[in-house]
N, C-alpha and C positions, 0 to 999 in steps of 0.2 A: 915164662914160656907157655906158651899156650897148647894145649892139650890139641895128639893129633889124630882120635878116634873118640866113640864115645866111650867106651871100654875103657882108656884110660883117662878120659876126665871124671869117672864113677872111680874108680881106685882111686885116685887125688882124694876125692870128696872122702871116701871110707878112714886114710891115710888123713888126713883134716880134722875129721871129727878124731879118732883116738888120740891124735896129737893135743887136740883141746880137753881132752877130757870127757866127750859125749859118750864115747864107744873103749871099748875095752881094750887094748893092744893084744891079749892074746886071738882077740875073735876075728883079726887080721889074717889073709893069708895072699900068698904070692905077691904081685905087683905091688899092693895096697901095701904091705907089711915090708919091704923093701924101700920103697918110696916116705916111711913113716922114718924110719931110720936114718934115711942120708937128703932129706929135705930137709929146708926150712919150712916153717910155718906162712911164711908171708908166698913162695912160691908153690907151695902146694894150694894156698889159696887164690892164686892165679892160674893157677892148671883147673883148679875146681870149678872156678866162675866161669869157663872157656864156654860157648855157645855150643850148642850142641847141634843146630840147625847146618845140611849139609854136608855132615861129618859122617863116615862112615862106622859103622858097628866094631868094625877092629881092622886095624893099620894091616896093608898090603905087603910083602915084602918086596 
């Protein structure tokens, strides 16, 4: 699923790397830390790679 602001394709990515081991899972917080725990690895890395071009800084309600 493709990431729907830029805001949450950067949490993906943050949620991505502590998953892989680059980043530390305590130095997570909100979204990203949420998103580390009830994702997979394979979909957090397709929310990650989402284009950023177009995308608004954070989702509208």
């Amino acid at each position: 699923m493709p990431a729907k602001s830029k805001a949450q394709q950067m949490a993906a990515g943050a949620a991505l790397a502590a998953k892989r081991g680059e980043k530390k899972k305590s130095e997570l917080k909100g979204a990203s830390k949420s998103m580390e725990k009830s994702m997979s690895e394979k979909e957090l890395d397709k929310m990650a790679s989402t284009n950023q071009k177009g995308k608004a800084q954070h989702k509208k309600s």
